[in-house]
C-alpha positions as CSV (number, residue, x, y, z in Angstrom):
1,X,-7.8,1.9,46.1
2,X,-8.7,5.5,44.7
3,X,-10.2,8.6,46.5
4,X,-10.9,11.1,44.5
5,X,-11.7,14.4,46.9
6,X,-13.5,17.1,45.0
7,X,-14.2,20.7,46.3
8,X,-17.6,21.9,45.1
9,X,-18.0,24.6,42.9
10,X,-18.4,28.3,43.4
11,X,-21.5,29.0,45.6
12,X,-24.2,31.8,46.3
13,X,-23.6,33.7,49.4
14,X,-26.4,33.0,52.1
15,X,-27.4,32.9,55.5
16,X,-28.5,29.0,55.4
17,X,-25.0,27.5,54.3
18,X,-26.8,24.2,53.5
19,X,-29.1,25.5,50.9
20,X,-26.3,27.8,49.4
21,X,-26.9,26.5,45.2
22,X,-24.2,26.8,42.7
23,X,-24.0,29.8,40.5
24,X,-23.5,30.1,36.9
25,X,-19.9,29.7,37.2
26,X,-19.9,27.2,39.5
27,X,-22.3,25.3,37.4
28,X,-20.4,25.7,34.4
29,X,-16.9,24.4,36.7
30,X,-18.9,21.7,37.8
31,X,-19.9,20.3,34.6
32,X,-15.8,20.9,33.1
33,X,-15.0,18.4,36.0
34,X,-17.9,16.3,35.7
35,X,-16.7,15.9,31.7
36,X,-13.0,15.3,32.6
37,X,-13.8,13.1,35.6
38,X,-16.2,10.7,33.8
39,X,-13.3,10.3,31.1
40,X,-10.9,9.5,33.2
41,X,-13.2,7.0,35.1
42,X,-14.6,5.3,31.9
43,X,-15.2,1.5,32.7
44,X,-13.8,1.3,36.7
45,X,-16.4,1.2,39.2
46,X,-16.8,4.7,41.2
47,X,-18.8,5.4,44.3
48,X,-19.9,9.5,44.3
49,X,-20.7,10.3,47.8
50,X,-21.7,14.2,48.5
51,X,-22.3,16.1,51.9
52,X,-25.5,16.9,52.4
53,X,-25.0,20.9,51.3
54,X,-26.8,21.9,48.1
55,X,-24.0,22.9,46.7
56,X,-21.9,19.7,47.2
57,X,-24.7,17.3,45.9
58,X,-25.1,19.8,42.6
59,X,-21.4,19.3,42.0
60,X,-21.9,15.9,42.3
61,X,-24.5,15.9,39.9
62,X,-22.2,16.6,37.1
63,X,-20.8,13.3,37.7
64,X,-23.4,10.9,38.3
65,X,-27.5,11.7,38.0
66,X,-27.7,9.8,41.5
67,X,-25.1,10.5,44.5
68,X,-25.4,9.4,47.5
69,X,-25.7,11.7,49.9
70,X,-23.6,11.5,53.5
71,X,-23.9,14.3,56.7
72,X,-21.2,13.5,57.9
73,X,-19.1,15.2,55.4
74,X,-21.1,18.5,55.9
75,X,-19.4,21.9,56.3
76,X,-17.1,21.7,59.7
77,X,-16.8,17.8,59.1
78,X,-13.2,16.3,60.4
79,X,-10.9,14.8,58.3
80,X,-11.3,11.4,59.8
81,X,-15.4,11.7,58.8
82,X,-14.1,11.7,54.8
83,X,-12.1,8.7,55.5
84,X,-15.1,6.8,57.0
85,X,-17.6,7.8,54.4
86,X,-15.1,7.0,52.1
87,X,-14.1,3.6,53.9
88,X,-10.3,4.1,53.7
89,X,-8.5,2.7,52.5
90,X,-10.3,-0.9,53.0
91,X,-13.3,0.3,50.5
92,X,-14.9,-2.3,48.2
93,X,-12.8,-2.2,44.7
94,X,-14.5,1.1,43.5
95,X,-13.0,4.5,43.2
96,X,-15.0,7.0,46.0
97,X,-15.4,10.2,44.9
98,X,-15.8,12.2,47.8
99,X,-17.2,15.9,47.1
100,X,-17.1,18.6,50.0
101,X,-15.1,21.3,51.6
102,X,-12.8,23.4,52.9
103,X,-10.9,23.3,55.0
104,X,-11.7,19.5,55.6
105,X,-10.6,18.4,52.4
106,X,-7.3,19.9,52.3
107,X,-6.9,18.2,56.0
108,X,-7.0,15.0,54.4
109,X,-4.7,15.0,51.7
110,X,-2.7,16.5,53.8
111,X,-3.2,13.6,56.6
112,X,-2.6,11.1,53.6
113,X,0.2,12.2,52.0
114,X,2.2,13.8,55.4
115,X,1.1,12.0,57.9
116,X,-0.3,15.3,59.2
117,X,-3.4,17.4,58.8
118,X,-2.1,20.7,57.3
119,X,-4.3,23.4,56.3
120,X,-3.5,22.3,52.6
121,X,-6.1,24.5,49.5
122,X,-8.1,22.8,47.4
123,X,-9.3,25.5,44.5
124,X,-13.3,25.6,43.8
125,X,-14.1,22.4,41.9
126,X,-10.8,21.1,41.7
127,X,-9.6,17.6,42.6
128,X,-7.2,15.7,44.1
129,X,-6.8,12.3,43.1
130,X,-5.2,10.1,45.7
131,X,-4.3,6.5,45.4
132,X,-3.3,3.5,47.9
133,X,-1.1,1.0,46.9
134,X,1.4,-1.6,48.2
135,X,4.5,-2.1,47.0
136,X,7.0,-4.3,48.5
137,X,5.1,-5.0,51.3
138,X,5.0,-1.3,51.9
139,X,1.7,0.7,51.9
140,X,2.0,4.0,49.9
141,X,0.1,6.9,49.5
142,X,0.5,9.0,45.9
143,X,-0.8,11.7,44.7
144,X,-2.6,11.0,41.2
145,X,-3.2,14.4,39.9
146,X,-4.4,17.4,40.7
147,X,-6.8,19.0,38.3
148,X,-8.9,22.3,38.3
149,X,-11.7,23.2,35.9
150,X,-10.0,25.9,34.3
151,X,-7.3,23.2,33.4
């Protein structure tokens, strides 16, 4: 199985965090990693889930015209509430991209690849590109990639 955890893009300042939309820059970051991401996911099967944050779901929207759209993965989510939404690492076959924030994201690389949750940085818009696998009998988490916009 794949998760794909995605920051979202640079944001307006505002007092309802929620509504906060992209900005130009963010838009334009967004649609760089939108580009990138649907090339590298050509032909496999990928589930886009968003938080329910403006910002998150306009992100997503460089991906996919239709995300589906999960609160539990808002700003101040846990770790282990991207792991649910994402169904990990059972999941159905598909890729899950999850896009959200800080400092939850980071958390769960972190908890993936350590064993830990470490207050790990994912840069606006960038990804992290995890992947589950068994080998031997062993399970084993890698790290894909890690890709920004500016990239």
């Amino acid at each position: 199985m794949d998760l794909i955890l995605w920051r979202h893009a640079e944001a307006e300042d505002g007092n309802d965090d929620l509504a906060r939309a992209l900005t130009g820059h963010g838009r334009k970051q967004a649609r760089k990693m939108g580009a990138w991401l649907g090339q590298q996911l050509t032909g496999l099967s990928v589930r886009v889930v968003a938080s329910g944050a403006r910002r998150s779901q306009e992100t997503a929207h460089a991906l996919t015209p239709h995300p589906e759209v999960d609160v539990r993965i808002n700003p101040g989510a846990r770790a282990t509430a991207y792991l649910e939404v994402g169904d990990w690492p059972r999941g159905d076959g598909r890729v899950v991209v999850l896009v959200g924030h800080q400092p939850a994201l980071g958390r769960v690389a972190s908890l993936l690849l350590t064993g830990g949750e470490l207050d790990w940085s994912l840069k606006k818009a960038s990804i992290w590109w995890l992947q589950r696998r068994v080998k031997d009998g062993a399970v084993q988490y890698l790290l894909k990639a890690v890709h920004a916009p500016d990239l």
